[in-house]
C-alpha positions, 0 to 999 in steps of 0.5 A, a space after each residue: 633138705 626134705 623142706 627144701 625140696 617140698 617147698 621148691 615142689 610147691 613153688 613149681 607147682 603154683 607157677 605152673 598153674 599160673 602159667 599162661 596156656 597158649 592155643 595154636 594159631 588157627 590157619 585159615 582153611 585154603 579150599 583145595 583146588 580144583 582137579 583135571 577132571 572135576 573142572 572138566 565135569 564142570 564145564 561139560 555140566 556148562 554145555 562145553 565139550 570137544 576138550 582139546 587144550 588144559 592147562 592149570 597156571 597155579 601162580 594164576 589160580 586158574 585152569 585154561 581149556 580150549 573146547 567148544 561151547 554148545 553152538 559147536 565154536 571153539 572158546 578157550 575158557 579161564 576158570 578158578 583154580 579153586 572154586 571152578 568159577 568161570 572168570 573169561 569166555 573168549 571165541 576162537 
């Protein structure tokens, strides 16, 4: 039975060192996204002020403001939702 067991040991011993080791799969690192006052910071450093309409669409990846350029006209502006890129000016 004693050379049973030591042998089963040994077995099980050698078979776990040859098993295969496995990492985790690495996920793609996703940036987070953008808040409320962050964008605003931003589009004030891009000379926007006047702040009147946001809305974050998330299925979009976008932030919609209505504010006003330097020059004083209303805009409504798309930013993305993750790295605060303006993507659309559009003049009211």
């Amino acid at each position: 039975m004693k050379v049973l067991f030591k042998s089963l040991l040994a077995v099980l011993a050698v078979s776990s060192i040859a098993l295969p080791v496995y990492a985790d799969p690495v996920e793609p690192e996703v940036s987070p996204e953008l808040t409320v006052p962050k964008a605003m910071r931003l589009l004030q450093s891009h000379g926007y002020h006047d702040f009147r309409k946001i809305k974050v669409e998330r299925d979009e990846h976008e932030i919609e403001v209505e504010a006003r350029n330097a020059d004083g006209h209303k805009v409504e502006i798309e930013m993305d939702l993750f790295s605060g890129k303006i993507l659309a000016v559009e003049r009211d």
